[in-house]
Residue frames as a rotation matrix with the C-alpha (Angstrom) as fourth column:
UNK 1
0.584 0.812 0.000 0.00
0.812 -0.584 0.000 0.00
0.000 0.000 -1.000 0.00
UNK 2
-0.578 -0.646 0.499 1.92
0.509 -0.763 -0.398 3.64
0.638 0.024 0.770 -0.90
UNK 3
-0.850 -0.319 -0.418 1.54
0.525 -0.473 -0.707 6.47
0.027 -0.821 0.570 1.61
UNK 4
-0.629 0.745 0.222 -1.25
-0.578 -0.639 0.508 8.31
0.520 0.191 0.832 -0.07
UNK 5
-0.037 0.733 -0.680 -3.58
-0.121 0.672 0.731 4.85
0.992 0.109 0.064 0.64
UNK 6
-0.527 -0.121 -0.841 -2.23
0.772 0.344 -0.534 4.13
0.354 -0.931 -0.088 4.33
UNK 7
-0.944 -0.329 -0.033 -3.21
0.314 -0.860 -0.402 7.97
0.104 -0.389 0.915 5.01
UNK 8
-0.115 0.993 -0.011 -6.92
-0.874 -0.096 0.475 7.97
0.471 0.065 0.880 3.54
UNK 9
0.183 0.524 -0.832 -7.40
0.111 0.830 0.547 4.54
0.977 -0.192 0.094 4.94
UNK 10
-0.620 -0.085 -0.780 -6.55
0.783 -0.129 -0.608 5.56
-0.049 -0.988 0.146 8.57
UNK 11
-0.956 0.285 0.064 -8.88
-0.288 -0.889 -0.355 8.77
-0.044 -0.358 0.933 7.93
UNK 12
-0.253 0.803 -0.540 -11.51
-0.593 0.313 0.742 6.68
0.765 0.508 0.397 6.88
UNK 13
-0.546 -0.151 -0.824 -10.56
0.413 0.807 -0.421 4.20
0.729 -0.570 -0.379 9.65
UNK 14
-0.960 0.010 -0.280 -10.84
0.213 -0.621 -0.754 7.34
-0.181 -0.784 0.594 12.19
UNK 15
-0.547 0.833 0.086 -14.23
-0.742 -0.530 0.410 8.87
0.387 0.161 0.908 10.64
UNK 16
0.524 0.726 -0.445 -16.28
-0.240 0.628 0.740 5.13
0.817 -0.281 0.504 11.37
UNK 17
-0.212 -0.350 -0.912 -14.86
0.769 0.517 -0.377 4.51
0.603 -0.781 0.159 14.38
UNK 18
-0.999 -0.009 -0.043 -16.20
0.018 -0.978 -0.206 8.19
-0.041 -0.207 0.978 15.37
UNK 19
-0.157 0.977 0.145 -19.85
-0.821 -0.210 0.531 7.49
0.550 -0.036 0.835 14.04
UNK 20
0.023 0.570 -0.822 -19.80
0.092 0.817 0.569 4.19
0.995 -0.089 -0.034 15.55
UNK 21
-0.675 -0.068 -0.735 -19.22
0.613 0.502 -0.610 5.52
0.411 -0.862 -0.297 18.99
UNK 22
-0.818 0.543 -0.190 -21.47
-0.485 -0.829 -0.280 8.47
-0.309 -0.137 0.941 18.94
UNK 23
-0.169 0.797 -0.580 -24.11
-0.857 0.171 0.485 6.11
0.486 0.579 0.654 17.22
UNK 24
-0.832 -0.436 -0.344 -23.46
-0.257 0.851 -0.457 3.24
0.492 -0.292 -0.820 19.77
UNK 25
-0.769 0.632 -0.096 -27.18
0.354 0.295 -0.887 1.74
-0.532 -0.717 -0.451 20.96
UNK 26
-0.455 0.764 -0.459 -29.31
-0.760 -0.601 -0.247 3.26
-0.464 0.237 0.854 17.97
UNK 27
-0.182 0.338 0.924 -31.31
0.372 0.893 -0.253 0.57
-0.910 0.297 -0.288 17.20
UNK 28
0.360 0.737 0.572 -31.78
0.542 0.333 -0.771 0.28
-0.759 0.587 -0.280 13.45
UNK 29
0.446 -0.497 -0.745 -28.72
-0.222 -0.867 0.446 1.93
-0.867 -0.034 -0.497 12.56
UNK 30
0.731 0.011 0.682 -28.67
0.443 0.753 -0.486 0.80
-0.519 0.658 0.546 8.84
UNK 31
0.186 -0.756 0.628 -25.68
0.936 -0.058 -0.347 3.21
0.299 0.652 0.697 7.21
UNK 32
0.273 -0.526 -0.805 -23.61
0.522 -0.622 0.584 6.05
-0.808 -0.580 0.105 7.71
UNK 33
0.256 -0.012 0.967 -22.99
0.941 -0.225 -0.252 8.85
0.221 0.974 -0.047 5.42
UNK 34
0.445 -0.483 -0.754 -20.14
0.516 -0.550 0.657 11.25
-0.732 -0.681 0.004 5.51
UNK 35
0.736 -0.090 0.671 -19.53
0.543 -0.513 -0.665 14.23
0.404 0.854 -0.328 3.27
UNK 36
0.238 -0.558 -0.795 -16.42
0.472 -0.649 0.597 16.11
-0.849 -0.517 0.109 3.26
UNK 37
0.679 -0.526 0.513 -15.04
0.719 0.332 -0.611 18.68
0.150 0.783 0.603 1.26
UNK 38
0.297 -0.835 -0.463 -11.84
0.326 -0.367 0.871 20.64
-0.898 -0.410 0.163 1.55
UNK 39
0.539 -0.051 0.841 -11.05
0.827 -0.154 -0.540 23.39
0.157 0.987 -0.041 -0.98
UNK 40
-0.121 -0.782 0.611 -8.20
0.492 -0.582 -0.648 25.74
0.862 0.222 0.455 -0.88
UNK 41
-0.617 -0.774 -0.140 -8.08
0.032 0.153 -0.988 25.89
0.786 -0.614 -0.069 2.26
UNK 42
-0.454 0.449 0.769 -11.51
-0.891 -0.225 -0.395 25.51
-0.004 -0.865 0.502 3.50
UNK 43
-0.808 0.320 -0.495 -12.94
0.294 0.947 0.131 22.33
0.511 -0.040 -0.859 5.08
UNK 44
-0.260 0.819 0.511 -16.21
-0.966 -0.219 -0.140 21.22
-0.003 -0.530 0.848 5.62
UNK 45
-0.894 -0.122 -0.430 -17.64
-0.184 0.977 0.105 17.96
0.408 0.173 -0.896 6.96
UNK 46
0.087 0.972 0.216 -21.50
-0.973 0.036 0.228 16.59
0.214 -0.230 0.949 7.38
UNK 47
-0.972 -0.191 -0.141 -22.71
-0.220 0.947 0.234 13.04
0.089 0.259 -0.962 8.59
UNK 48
0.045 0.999 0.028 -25.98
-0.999 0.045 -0.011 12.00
-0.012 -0.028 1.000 8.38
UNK 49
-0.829 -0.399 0.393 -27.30
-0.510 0.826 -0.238 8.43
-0.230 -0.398 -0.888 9.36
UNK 50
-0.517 0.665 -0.539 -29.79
-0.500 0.277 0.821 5.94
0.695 0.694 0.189 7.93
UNK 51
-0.964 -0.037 0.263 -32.28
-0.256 0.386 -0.886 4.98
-0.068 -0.922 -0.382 10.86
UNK 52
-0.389 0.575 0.720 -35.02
0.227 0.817 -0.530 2.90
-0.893 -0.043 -0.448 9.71
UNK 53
-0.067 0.467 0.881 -35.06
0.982 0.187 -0.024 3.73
-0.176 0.864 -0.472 6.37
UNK 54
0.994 -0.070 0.087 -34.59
-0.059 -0.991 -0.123 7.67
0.095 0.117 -0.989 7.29
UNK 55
-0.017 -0.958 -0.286 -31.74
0.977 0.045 -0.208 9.14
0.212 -0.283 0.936 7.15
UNK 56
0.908 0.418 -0.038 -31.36
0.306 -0.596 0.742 11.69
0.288 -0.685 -0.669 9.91
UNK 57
0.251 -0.760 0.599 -28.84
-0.349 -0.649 -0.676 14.22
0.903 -0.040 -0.428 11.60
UNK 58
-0.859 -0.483 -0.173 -26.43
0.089 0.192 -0.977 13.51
0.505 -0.854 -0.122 14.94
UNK 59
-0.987 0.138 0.079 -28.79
-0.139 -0.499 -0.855 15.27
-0.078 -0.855 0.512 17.00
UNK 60
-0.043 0.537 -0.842 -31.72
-0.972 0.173 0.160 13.18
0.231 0.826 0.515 15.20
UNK 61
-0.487 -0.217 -0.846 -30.99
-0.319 0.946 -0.059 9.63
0.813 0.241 -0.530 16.14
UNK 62
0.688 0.453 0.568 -33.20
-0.643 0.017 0.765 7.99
0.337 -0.891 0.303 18.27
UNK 63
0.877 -0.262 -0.403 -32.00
0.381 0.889 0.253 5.61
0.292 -0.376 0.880 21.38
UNK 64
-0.084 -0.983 -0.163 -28.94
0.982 -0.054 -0.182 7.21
0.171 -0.175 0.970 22.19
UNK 65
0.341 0.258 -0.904 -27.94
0.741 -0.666 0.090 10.63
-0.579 -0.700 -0.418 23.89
UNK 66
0.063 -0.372 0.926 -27.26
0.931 -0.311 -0.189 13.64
0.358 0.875 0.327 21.02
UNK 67
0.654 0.121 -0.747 -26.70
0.359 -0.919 0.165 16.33
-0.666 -0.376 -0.644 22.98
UNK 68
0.938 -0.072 0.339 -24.89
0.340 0.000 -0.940 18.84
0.067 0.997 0.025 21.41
UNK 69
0.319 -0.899 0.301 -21.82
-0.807 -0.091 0.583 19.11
-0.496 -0.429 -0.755 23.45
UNK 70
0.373 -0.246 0.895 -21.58
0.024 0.966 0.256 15.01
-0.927 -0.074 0.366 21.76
UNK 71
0.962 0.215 0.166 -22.60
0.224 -0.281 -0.933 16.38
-0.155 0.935 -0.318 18.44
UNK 72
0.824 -0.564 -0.052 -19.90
-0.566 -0.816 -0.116 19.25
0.023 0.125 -0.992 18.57
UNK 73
0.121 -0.850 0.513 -16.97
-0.687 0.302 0.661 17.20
-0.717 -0.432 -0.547 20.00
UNK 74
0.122 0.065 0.990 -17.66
0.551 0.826 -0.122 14.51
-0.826 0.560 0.065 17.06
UNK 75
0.724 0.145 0.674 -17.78
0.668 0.098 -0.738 16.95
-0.174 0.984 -0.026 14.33
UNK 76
0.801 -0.582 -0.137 -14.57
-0.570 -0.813 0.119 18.65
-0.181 -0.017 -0.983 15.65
UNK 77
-0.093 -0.766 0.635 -12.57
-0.255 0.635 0.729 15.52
-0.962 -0.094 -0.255 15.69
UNK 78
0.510 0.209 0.835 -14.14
0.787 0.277 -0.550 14.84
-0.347 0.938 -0.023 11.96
UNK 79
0.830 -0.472 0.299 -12.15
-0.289 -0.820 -0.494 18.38
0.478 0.323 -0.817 11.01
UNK 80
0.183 -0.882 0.434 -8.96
-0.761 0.153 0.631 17.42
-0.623 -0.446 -0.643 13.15
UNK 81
-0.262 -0.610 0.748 -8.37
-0.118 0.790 0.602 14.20
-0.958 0.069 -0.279 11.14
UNK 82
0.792 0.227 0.567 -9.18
0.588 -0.029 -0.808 15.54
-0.167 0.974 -0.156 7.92
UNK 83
0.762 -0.647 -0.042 -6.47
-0.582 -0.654 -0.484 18.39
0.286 0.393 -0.874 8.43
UNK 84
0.500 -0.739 0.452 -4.19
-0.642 0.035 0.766 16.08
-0.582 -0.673 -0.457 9.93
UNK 85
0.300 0.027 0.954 -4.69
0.683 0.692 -0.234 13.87
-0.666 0.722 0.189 7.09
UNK 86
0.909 -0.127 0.396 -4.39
0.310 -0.427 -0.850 16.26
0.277 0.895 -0.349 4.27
UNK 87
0.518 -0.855 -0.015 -0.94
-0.829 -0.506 0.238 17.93
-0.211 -0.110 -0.971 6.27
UNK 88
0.250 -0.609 0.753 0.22
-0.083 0.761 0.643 14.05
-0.965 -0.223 0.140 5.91
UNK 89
0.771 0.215 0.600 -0.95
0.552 0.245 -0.797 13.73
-0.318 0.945 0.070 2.40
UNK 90
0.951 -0.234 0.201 1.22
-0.070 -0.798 -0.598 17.01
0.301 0.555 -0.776 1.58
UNK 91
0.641 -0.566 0.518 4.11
-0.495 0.210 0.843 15.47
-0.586 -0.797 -0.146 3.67
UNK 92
-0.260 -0.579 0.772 4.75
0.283 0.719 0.635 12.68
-0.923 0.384 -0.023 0.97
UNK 93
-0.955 -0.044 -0.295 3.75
-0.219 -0.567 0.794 15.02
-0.202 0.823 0.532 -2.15
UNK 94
-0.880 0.357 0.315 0.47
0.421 0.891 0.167 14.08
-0.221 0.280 -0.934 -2.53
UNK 95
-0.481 0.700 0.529 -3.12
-0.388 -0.710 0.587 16.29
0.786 0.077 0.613 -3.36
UNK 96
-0.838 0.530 0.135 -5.36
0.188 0.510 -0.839 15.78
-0.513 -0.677 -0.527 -1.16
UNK 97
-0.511 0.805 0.303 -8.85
0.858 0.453 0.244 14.73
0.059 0.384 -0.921 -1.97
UNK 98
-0.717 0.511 0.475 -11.58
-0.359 -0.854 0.376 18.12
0.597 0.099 0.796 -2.93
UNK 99
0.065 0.929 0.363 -14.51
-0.913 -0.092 0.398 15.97
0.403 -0.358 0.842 -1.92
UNK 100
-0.988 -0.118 -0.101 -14.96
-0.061 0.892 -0.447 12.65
0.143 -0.435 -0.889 0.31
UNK 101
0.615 0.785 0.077 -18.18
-0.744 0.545 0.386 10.27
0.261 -0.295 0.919 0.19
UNK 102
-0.832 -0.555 0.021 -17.96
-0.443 0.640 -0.628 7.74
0.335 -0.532 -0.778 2.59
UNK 103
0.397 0.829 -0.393 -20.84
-0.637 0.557 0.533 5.01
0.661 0.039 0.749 2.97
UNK 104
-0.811 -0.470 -0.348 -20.99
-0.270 0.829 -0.490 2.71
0.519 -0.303 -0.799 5.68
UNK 105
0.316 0.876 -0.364 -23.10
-0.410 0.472 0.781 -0.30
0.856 -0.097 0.508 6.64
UNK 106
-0.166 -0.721 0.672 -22.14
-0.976 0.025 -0.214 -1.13
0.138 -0.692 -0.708 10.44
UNK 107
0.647 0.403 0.647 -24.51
-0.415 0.898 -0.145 -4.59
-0.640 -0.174 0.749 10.52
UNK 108
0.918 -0.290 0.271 -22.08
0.338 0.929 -0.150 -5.66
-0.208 0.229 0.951 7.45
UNK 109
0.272 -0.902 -0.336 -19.16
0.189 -0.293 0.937 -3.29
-0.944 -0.318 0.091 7.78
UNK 110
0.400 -0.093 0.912 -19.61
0.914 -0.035 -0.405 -2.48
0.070 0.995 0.071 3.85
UNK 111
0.103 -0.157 -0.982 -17.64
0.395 -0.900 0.185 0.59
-0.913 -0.407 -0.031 3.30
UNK 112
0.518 0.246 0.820 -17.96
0.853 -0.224 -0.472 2.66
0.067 0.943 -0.325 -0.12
UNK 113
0.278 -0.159 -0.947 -15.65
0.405 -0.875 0.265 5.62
-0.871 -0.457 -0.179 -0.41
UNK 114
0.244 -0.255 0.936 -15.55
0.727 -0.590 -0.351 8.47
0.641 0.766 0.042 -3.65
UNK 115
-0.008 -0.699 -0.715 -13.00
0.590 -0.581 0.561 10.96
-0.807 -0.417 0.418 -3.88
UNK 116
0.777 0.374 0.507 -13.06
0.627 -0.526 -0.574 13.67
0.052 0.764 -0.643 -6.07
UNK 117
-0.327 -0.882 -0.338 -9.79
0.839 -0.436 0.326 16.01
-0.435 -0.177 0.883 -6.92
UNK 118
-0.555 -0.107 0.825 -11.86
0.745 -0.506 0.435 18.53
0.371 0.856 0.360 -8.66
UNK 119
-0.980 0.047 -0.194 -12.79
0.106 -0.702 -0.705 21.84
-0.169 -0.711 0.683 -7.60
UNK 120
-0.189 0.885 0.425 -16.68
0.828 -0.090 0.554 22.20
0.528 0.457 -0.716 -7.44
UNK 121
0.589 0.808 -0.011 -17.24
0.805 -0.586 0.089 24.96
0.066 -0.061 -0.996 -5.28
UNK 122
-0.204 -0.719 -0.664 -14.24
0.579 -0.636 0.511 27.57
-0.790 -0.280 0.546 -5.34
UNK 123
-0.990 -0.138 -0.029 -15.10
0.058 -0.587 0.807 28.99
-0.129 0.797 0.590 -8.64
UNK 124
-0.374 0.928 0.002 -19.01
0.832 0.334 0.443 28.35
0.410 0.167 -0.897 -8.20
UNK 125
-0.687 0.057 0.725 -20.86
-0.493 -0.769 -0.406 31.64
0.534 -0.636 0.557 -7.43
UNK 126
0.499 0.656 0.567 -24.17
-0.789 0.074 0.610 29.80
0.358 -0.752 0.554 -5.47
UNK 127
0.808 0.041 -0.588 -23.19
0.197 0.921 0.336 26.23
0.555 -0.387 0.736 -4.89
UNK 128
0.439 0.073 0.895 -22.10
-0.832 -0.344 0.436 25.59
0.340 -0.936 -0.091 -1.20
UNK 129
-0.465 -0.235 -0.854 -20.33
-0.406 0.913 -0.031 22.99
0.787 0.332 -0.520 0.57
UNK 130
-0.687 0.384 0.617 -22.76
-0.478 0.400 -0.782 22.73
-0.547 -0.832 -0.091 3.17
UNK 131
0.144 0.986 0.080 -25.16
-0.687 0.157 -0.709 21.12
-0.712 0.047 0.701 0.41
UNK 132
-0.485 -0.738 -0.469 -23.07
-0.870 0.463 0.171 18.51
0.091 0.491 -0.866 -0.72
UNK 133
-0.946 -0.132 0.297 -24.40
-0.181 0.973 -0.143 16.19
-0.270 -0.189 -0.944 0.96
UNK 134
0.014 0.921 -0.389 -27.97
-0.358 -0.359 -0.862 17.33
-0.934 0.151 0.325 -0.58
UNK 135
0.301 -0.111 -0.947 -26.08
-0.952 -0.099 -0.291 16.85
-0.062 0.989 -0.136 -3.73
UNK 136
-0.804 -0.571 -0.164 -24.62
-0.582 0.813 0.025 13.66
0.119 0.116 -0.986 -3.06
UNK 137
-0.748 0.558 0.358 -28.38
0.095 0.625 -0.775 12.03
-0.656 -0.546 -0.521 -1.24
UNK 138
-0.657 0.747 0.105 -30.66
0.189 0.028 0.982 13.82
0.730 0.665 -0.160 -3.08
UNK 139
-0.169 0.957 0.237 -34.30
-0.397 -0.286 0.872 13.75
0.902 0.054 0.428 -1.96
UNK 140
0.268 0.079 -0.960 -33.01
0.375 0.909 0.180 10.97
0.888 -0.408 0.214 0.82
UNK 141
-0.565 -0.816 0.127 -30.97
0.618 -0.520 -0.591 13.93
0.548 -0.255 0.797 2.38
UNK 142
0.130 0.257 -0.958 -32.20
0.872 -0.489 -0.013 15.88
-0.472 -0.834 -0.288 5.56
UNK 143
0.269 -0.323 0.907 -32.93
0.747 -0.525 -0.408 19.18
0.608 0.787 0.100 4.26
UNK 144
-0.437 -0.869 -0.231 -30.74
0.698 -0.165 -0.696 21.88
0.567 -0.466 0.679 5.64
UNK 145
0.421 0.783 -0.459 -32.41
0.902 -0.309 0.300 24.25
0.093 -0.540 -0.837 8.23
């Protein structure tokens, strides 16, 4: 495995191992779904979860405690190991990824991840990257408030 792969596969490692303890007792917790993107020097990151067939925000999930001290502290470590990841990436010459989808099924541990090196929203005058993950779900997507 070269450096670029070890690096995204430990951020990837870190990101589900993050929803799976903040999500730990939701009953019917069928998939995970984690949008990042990270353009010239700004990062943004969403997760949203698939709980009986909805898919709902953190602070959304039934069965399990979502304050938003949990919320926060989960979606600060999801920014800490994205920059810590991209300073590695740039360590061993590498780009780092514009956008990150990340699917996961925790009942079979399926994990799906696109990457995208192309800028979509630096040159864009409306599109946002808080509605990525609108763009990425669609109609399935929590709509933003």
């Amino acid at each position: 495995m070269n450096n670029e792969a070890a690096i995204l596969q430990d951020l990837f490692s870190n990101w589900i191992s993050l929803v799976l303890e903040y999500s730990q007792g939701a009953p019917d917790l069928r998939a995970v779904y984690l949008y990042a993107s990270s353009e010239q020097g700004t990062r943004y990151v969403n997760v949203c979860f698939d709980q009986g067939g909805t898919v709902v925000r953190p602070r959304s999930i039934q069965g399990i405690d979502t304050d938003l001290s949990r919320v926060s502290q989960m979606m600060s470590l999801f920014f800490d190991d994205l920059a810590a990841a991209e300073k590695s990436l740039s360590n061993v010459n590498s780009p780092a990824p514009t956008e990150y989808r990340v699917y996961y099924e925790p009942s079979t541990r399926k994990l799906d991840v696109q990457l995208s090196r192309e800028l979509i929203y630096t040159n864009h005058s409306t599109k946002v990257p808080s509605e990525g993950i609108q763009d990425w779900l669609g109609d399935r997507a929590p709509k933003l408030l």
